[in-house]
Structure formats: structure tokens, C-alpha cells
C-alpha positions as CSV (number, residue, x, y, z in Angstrom):
1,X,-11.3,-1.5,28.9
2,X,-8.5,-0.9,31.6
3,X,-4.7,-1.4,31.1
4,X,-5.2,-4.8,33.5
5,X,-7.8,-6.1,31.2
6,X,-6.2,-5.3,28.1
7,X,-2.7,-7.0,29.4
8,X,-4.3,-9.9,30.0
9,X,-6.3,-10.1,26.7
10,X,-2.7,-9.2,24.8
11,X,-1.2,-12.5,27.3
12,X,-3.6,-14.5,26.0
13,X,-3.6,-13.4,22.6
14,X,0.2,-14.6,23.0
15,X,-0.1,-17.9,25.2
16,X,-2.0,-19.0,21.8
17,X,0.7,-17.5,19.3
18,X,3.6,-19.3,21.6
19,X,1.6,-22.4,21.8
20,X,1.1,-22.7,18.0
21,X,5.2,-21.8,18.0
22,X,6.1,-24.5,20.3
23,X,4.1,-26.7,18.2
24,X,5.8,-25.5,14.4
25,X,8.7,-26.3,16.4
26,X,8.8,-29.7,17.3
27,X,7.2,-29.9,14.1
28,X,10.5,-28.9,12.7
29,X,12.7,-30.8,15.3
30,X,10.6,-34.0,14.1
31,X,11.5,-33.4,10.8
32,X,15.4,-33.1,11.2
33,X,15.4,-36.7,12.6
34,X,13.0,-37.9,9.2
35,X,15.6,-36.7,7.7
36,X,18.7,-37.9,10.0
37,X,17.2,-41.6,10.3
38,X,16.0,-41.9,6.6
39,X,19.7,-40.6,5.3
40,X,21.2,-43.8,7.5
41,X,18.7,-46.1,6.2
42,X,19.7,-44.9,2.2
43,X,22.9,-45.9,3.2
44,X,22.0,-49.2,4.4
45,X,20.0,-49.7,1.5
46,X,23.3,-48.7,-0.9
47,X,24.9,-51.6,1.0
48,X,22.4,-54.2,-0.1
49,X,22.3,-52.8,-3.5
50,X,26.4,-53.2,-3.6
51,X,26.3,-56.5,-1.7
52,X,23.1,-57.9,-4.3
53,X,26.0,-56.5,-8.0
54,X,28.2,-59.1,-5.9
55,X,26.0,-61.7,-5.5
56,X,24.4,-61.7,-8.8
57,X,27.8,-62.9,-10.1
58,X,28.2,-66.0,-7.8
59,X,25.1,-67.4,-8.0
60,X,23.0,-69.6,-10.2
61,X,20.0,-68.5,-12.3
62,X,17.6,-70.0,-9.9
63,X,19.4,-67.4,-7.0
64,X,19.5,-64.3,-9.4
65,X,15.7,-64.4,-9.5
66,X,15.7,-63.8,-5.8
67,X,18.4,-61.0,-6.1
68,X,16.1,-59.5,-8.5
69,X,13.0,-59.5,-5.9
70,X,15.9,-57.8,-3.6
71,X,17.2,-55.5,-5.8
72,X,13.6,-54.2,-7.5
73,X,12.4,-53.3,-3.4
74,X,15.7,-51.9,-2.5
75,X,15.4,-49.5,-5.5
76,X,11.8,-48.8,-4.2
77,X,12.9,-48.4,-0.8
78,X,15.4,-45.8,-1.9
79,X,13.0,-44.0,-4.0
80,X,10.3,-43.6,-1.2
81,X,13.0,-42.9,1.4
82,X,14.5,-40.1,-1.1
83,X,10.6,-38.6,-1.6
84,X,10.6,-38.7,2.3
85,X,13.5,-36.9,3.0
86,X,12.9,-34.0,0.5
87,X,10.2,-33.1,2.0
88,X,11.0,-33.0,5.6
89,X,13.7,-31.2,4.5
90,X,13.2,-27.6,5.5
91,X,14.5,-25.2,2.6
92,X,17.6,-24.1,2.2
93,X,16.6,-20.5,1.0
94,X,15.9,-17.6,3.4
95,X,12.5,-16.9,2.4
96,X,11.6,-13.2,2.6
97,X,9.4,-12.0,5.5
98,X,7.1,-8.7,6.4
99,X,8.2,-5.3,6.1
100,X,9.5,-4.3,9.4
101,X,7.8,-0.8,9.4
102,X,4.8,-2.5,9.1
103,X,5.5,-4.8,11.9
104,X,6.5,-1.9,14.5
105,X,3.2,-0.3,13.6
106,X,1.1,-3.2,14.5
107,X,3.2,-3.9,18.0
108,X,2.5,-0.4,18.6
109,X,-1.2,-0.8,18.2
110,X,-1.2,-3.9,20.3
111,X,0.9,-2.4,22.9
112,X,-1.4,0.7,23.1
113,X,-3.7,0.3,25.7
114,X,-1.8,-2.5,27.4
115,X,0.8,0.0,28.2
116,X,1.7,3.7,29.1
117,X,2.1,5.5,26.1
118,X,4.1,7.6,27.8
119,X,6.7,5.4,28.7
120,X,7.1,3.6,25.1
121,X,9.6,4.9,22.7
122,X,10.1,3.1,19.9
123,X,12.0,4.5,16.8
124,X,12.6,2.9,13.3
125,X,15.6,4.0,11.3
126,X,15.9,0.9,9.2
127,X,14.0,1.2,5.8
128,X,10.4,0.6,6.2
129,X,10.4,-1.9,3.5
130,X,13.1,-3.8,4.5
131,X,11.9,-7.8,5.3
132,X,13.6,-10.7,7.4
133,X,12.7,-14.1,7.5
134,X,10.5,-13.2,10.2
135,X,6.3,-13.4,9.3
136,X,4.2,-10.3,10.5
137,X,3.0,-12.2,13.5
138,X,6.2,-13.2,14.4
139,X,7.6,-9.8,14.1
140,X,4.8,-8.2,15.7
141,X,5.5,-10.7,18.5
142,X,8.9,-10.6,19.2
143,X,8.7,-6.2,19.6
144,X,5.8,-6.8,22.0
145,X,7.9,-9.5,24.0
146,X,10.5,-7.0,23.8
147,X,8.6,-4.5,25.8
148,X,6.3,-7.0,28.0
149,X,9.7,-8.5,29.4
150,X,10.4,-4.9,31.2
151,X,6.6,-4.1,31.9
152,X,5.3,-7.0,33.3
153,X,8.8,-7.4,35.9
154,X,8.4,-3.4,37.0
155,X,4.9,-2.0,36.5
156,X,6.9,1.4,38.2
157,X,7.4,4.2,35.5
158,X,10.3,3.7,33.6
159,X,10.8,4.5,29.8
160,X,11.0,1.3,27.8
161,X,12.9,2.4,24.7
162,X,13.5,0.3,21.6
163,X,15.5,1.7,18.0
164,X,14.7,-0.5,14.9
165,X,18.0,0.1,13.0
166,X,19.7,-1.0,9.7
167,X,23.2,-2.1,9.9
168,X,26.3,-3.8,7.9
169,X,27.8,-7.5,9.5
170,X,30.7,-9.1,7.4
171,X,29.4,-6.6,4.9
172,X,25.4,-8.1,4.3
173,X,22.6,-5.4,5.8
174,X,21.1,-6.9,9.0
175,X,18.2,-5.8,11.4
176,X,18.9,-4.8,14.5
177,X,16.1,-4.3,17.3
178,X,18.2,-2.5,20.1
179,X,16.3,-2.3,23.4
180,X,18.1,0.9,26.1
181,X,20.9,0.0,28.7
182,X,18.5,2.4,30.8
183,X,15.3,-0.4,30.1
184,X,15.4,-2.1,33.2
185,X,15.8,-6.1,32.6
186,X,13.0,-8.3,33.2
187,X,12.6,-10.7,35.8
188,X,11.7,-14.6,34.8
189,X,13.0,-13.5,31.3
190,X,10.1,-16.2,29.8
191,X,9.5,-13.3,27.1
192,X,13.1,-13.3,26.2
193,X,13.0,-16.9,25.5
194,X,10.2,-16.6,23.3
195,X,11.6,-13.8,21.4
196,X,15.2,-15.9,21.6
197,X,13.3,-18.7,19.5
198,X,11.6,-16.3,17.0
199,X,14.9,-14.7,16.2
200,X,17.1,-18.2,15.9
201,X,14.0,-19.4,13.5
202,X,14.7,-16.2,11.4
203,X,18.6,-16.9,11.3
204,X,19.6,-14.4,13.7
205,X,20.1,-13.7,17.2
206,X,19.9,-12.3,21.0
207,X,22.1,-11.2,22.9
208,X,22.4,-8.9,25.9
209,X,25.3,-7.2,27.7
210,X,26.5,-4.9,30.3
211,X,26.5,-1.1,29.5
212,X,29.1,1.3,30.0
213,X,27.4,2.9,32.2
214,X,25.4,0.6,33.9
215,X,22.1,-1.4,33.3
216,X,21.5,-4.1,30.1
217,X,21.5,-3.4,26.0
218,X,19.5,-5.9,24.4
219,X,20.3,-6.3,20.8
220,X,17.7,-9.0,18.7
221,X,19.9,-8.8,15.2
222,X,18.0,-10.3,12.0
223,X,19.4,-10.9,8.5
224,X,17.9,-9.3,5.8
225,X,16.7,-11.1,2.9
226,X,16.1,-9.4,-0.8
């Protein structure tokens, strides 16, 4: 198979992986307004259930069979609408991930005879062991966007170099995926955005900036989760 061929297999492979992303996340965005609509109908429901204490006290015993009937489906109402909203909800807990060295590994195998060899170096100074939120896929994913963003904008030999690193922020141990001010920068950036959304997803985030000495650091910072 020649590098052309294998780029384009390792595209498709992640067309599919961003399409079943983009579907998780409107998955997830439909969820948030379950749970943003259902929270304003509980409290329209707490209203009748206030108004029908209130009523029950003015009325005659013909009435307070009616306020019954409205207070036994209000009470049902809530119950299903409470059932609804826990699980839409997403959980609170950062649930732990794959091991990054792991992760790095299988990039590297993808990667392998989609791009030069030559011109990948890719070091891992965080533990081995140490997990993210991030799943393997989505790990494995976001190093290969990482290095497709430079390769597919300049096919022209330049070294694409990334360091996995552990680090200290507000004193809890983070990821950091640090991609060289001397890596060119990409041109539509549509890899960036994909690796953008698998960071935020994970609780963490990108963000690029101007070198002192020229050219772009890229820095994809994960939290680590025990």
C-alpha cells in the first residue's frame, strides 16, 4: 500500500469516527434541553401542587374530589419528569479514560505508513498509566489529528514534533499534548476542530499561541482522573 492510499484509508477511518462524534454530540446537546425544559415544567407542576393545598381549603367536598384527580397526576407528572431528567442527565463524575501510553502507541501505528517516519517525533514523558477522560479511540484520535493538521496542509518535509508531558495546574496533575512552535500550522484547521471537541468532552482544552521565536505551540491540556 502507498502513503496516498494509506492517507486516505486513515481519512476514512476518521470521517466515520467524527461522524459517530458529531452524532454522541447532539446526542448530548439534546439531552441538556430534556433536562433544561423538564426542570421548568417541575416547577410549573410545584405551582399547581401549591395552588391545589389552597384550594383544597376553600372548596366543598364535591370540589376536593376534583383537586384530588389534580393533585394524584401532578404527583405523577413530577415523578416521571424527575425519572426523565436523571437520566438525561450526564454524570457529574469524571469518569476515568485509557492509559495515555497506550494511546500514543496506537496513533503511532496508525500514523505509520500514512506518514514519513522520519519526520514524526513523538515523545511521552507523562506516566504511561496515567488516564483522562478521554476513551482509547478518542485519544488515539485527537494525536493523529494533531499530526494530520500539519501533514495534510504541507506534504513538504518538515518534522512534526509532539511531547506527551505530565504537569501541575492549581496544583491537580494534568495532561499536556504539546505540538513544536517549529510544526508548521495547518491550513483549513478542520482537524483542530475535531481535536478541539474531543479535548472540551474530556474537560480540558486547546489553545495555540505565538512562539518566541517564531511559528505556533499548540498545547491540547487534559485533566487527569484517578
Amino acid at each position: 500500500m502507498t502513503k496516498t492510499d494509506a492517507r486516505l484509508a486513515l481519512h476514512l477511518r476518521r470521517r466515520r469516527f467524527e461522524w459517530a462524534l458529531a452524532r454522541d454530540e447532539q446526542h448530548r446537546t439534546a439531552a441538556q434541553l430534556v433536562v433544561g425544559k423538564t426542570h421548568g415544567l417541575l416547577s410549573m407542576i410545584q405551582i399547581i401542587q401549591l395552588a391545589t393545598q389552597e384550594l383544597e381549603q376553600r372548596c366543598d367536598s364535591v370540589a376536593r374530589k376534583y383537586i384530588e384527580d389534580l393533585r394524584r397526576a401532578a404527583a405523577e407528572a413530577r415523578q416521571e419528569l424527575t425519572e426523565l431528567m436523571a437520566a438525561a442527565r450526564p454524570p457529574d463524575t469524571l469518569a476515568p479514560g485509557a492509559p495515555i501510553g497506550g494511546a500514543v502507541d496506537a496513533a503511532m501505528d496508525s500514523l505509520r505508513d500514512a506518514v514519513d517516519a522520519d519526520l514524526l517525533d513523538v515523545r511521552l514523558s507523562a506516566p504511561a498509566g496515567a488516564v483522562t477522560r478521554c476513551t482509547a479511540e478518542e485519544l488515539e484520535h485527537l494525536l493523529i489529528g494533531l499530526v494530520l493538521d500539519v501533514a495534510d496542509a504541507e506534504p513538504a518535509a518538515r518534522p512534526i514534533r509532539l511531547l506527551v508531558r505530565e504537569r501541575q495546574i492549581d496544583g491537580a496533575p494534568w495532561i499536556e499534548i504539546v505540538r513544536g512552535a517549529d510544526t508548521a500550522p495547518g491550513g483549513d484547521r478542520f482537524e483542530l476542530r475535531v481535536v478541539e471537541a474531543i479535548a472540551r468532552r474530556a474537560g480540558g482544552e486547546l489553545a495555540t499561541s505565538e512562539a518566541r521565536d517564531g511559528g505556533e505551540e499548540l498545547v491540547v491540556a487534559l485533566p487527569e482522573v484517578a
